[in-house]
C-alpha positions in Angstrom: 54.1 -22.7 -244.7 55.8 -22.7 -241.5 59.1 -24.6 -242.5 60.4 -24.8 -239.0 57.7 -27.2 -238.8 59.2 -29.6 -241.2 62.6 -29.5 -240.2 64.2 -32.8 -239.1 66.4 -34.1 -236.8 69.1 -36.9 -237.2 66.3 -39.8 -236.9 64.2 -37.9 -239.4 61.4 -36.7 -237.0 59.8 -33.1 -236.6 59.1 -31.8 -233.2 55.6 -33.3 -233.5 56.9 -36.3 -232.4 58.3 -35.4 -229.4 55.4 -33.6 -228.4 52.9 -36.3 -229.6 55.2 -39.0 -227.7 55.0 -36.5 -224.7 51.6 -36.3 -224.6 51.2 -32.5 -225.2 48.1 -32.0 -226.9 47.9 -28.4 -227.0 50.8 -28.3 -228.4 50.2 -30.9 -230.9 47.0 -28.9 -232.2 48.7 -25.6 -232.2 51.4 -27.3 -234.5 49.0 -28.9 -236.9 46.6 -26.4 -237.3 49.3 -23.5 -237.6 49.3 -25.2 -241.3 47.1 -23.9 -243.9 43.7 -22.9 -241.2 40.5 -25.0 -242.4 39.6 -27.6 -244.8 41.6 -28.9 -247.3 45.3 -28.8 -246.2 47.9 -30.6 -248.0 50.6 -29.0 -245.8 49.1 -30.4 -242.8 48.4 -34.0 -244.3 52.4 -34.2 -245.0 53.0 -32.8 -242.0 51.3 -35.7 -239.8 52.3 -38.1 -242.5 55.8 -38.0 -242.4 58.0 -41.1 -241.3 61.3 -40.8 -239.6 64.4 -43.5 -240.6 62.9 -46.1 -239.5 59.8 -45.9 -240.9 57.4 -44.5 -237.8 55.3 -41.3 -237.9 54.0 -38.9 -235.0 50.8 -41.0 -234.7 52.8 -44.6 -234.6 55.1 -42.9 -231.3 52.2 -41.5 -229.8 50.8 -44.6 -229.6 53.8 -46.0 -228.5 54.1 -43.8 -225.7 50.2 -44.7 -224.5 48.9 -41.0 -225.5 45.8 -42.4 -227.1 43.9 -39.1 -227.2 46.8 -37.4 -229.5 47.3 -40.9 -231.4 43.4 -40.2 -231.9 43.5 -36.2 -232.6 46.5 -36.7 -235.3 44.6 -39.9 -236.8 41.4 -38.1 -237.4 43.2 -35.1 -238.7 45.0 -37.3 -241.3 41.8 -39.4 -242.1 40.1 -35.4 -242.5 42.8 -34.6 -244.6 42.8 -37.8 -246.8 39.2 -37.6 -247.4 39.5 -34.0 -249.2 42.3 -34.9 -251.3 
């Protein structure tokens, strides 16, 4: 696992959701699918899932921020993920 990844800042987010907020979608896939390669990926299902203090994931600030086709890349990642747990 790259635990980098998962380290938080003072609001409880990851880099992902700077870079989902931004917009970078290359850098968004290079982050999720540096965890675990193909399939099932438990890593990368916490990963997208996790909520900062005040409740909001990657996918909730994407959105936010109006970057639709990474709101839609990290939701279909997480809906992948769900379905094979």
């Amino acid at each position: 696992m790259n635990k980098n990844l998962f380290d938080l800042d003072l609001m409880g987010r990851t880099a992902l959701f700077y870079v989902a907020g931004g917009g970078d979608i290359e850098a968004v896939n290079r982050m999720i699918y540096s965890l675990s390669g193909t399939g099932m990926s438990p890593q990368r299902l916490s990963f997208i899932s996790i909520k900062d203090i005040n409740g909001i994931t990657a996918i909730d600030m994407a959105e936010q921020a109006g970057q639709k086709e990474v709101a839609a890349l990290l939701r279909s990642e997480k809906g992948r993920m769900n379905f094979f747990e």
